[in-house]
C-alpha positions in Angstrom: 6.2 -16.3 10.5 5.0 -12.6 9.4 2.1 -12.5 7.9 1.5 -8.6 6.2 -1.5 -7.4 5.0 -2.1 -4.1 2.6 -5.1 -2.6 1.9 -6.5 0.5 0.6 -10.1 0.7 1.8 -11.1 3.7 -0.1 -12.6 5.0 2.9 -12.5 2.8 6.2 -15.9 4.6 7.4 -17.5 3.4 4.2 -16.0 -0.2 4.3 -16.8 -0.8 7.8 -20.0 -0.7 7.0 -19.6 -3.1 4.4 -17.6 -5.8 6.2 -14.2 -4.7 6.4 -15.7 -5.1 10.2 -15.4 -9.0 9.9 -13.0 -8.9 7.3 -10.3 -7.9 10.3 -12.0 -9.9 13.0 -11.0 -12.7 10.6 -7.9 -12.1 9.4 -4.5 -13.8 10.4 -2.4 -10.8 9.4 0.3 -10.1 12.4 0.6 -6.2 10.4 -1.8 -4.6 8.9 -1.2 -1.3 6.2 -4.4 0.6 5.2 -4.6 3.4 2.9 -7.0 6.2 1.8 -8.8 6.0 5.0 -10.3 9.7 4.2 -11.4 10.2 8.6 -10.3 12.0 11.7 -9.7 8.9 14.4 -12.4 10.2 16.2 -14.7 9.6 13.1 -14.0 6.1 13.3 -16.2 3.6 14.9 -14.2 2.3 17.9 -14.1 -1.3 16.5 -11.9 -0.2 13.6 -10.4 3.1 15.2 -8.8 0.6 18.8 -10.1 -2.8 17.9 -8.9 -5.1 20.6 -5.4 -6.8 20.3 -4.1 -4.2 17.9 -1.4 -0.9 18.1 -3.0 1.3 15.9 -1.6 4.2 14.9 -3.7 6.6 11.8 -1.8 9.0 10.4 -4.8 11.1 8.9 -4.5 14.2 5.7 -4.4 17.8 7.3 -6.9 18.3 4.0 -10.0 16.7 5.9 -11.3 13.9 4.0 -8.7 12.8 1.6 -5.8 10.4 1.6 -5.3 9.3 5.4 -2.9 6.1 6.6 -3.0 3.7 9.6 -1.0 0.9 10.3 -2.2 -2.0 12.5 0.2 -4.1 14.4 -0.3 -7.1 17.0 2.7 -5.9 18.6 3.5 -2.9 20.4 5.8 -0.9 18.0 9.4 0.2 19.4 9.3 3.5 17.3 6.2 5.0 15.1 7.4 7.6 12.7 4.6 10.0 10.6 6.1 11.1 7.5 9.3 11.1 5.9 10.8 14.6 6.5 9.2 16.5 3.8 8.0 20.1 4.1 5.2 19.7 1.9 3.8 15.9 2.3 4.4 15.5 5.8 0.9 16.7 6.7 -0.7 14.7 3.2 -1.5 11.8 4.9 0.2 9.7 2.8 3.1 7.7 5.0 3.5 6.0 8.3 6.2 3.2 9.2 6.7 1.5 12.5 9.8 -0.5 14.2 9.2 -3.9 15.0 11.6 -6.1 16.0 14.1 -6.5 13.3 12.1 -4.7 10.8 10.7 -1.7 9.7 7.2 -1.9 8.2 5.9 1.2 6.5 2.3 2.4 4.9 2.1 4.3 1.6 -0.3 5.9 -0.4 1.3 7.8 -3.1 -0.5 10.1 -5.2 -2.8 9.1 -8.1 -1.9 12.0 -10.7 -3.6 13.1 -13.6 -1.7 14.0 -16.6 -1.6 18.1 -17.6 -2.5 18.9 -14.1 -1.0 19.8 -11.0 -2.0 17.0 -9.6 0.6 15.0 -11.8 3.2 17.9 -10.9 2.4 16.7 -7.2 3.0 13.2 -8.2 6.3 13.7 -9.4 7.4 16.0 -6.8 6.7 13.0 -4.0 8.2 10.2 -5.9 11.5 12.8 -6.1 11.6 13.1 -2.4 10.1 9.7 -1.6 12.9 7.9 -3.5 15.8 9.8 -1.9 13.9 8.8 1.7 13.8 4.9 0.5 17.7 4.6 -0.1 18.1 6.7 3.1 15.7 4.2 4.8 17.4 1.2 3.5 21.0 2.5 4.7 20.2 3.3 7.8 18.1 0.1 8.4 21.3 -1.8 7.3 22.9 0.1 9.8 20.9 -1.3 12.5 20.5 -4.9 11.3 17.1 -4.3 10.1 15.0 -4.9 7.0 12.4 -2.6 5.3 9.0 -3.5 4.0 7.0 -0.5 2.6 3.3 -1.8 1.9 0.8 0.2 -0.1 -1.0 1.6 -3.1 1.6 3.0 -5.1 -0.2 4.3 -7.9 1.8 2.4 -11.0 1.8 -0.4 -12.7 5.3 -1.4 -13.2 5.2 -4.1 -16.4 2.6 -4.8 -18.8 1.9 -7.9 -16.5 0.5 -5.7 -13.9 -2.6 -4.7 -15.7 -5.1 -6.0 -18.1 -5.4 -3.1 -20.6 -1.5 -1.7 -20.9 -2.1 -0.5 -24.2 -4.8 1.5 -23.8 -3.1 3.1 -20.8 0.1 3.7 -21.9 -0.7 7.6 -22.3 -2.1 7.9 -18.8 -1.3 8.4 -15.4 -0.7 5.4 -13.3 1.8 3.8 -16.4 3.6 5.9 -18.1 7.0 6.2 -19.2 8.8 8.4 -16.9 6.6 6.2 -13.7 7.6 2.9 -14.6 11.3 4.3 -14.7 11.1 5.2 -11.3 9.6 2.0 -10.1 12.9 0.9 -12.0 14.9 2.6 -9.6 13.1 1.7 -6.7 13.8 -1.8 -7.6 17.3 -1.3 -8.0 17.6 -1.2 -3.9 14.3 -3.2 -3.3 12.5 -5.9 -4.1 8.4 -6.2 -5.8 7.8 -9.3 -3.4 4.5 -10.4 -5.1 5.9 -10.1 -8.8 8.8 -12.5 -7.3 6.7 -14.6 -6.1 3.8 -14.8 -9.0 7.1 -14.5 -11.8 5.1 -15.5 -15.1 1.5 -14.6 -14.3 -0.5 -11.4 -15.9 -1.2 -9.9 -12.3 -2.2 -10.8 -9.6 -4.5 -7.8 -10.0 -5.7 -5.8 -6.6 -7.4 -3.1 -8.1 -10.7 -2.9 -10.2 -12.6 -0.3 -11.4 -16.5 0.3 -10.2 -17.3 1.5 -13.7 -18.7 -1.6 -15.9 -17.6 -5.3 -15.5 -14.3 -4.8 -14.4 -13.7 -6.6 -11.5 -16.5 -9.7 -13.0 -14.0 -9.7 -16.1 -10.9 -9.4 -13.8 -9.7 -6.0 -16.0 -7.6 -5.1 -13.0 -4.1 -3.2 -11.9 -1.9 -4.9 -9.8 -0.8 -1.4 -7.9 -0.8 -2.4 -4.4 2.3 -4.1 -4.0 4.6 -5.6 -0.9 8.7 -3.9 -1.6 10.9 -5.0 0.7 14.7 -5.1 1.0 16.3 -8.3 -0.4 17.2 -10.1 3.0 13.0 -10.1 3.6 11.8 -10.4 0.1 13.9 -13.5 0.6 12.1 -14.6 3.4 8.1 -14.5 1.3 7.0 -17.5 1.3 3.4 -17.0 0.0 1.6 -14.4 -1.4 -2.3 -13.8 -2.3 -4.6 -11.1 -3.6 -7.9 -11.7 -1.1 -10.3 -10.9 -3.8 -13.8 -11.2 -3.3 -16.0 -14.2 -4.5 -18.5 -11.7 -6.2 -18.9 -7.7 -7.0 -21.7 -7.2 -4.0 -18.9 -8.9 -1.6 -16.5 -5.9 -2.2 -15.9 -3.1 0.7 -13.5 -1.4 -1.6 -12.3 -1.1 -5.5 -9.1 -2.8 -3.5 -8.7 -6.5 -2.2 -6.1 -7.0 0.4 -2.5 -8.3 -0.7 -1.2 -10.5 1.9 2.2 -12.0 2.4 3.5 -14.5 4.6 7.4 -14.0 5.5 9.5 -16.6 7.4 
């Protein structure tokens, strides 16, 4: 068995102090994908930076403070790879994979947007590029008897079932149109291994806002997802949002989505 966790910790200096700590001393996760980890490795407190029995490799932003990835693995990686060969994300902080045997297992944070800003021009400019890099990925995985599993905060809601207020969102960044397309075409090569596995259910949702009740009225997102090539999302056997029991219990707006594959 694999068992894959993804997590975005909105800030791992900030949720180590608030029990991500013994949230990962606990956890049965063989890999584990964080995201948003917004710190230098040298600003992390050696128990999360080089905890014992883990390869760790953080890929942090060149913008000091924002975005960051790490990707945690029991085993010793055969290949770590920072990036996917673009000029301008490269250095963002935003994508790390690693080569395990028989499978590649990648961490991804892709941008948030806004709309009528740059920042949405950004957004589209990396799902452009990132796309092109998944088919490439996929082929040459094929090529070499692998799978792919790309963990992380993607930043969309693909269907209505993947958040609790659609309609009220349907103008903003996160669901729109033109985003949900492209999750389209990313699951034309790969597979949304939670939404297989939770077919008829609104969520699971992994994200909550801080503002208001939103996480004591479960008005969530379900933007953290598990996409993997068909052979592996074949292989899921179980999947779970680790939400909190209550609000104070949180160490992120985030709860981890683990998945166990045979």
């Amino acid at each position: 068995m694999l068992t894959v966790t993804s997590v975005n910790v909105n800030g791992l200096r900030a949720a180590a102090k608030k029990g991500f700590v013994e949230w990962l001393a606990g956890t049965g996760a063989d890999v584990l994908c964080l995201q948003e980890v917004r710190a230098e490795p040298q600003q992390l407190p050696d128990e999360v930076r080089a905890p014992e029995g883990w390869f760790v490799t953080h890929a942090p932003a060149a913008a000091k403070g924002r975005a960051g990835v790490s990707l945690y693995t029991r085993r010793e990686p055969e290949r770590v790879r920072v990036g996917f060969g673009s000029a301008e994300f490269d250095g963002s902080g935003r994508y790390v994979e690693a080569d395990l045997p028989g499978v590649t297992v990648a961490s991804l944070y892709l941008p948030s947007g806004e709309v009528g800003t740059e920042r949405q021009d950004e957004k589209y400019r990396f799902m452009g590029e990132f796309l092109a890099y998944l088919k490439e990925l996929k082929e040459r995985a094929a090529a070499d008897g692998r799978e792919v599993l790309v963990c992380g905060d993607w930043n969309i809601a693909h269907q209505e079932a993947d958040l609790k207020n659609w309609r009220g969102n349907r103008k903003n960044s996160g669901f729109l149109p033109e985003e949900r397309a492209w999750m389209s075409d990313v699951f034309t090569a790969y597979e949304d291994v939670v939404r297989a596995l939770h077919p008829d259910v609104e969520g699971p949702y992994s994200w909550w806002s801080y503002r208001g009740r939103a996480f004591d009225n479960d008005t969530g997102w379900r933007i953290d997802c598990h996409v993997a090539t068909p052979g592996l999302a074949g292989r899921a056997v179980k999947a779970c949002v680790e939400r909190a029991a209550t609000h104070a219990e949180r160490w992120s707006d985030h709860a981890p989505v683990t998945v166990v594959y045979a």
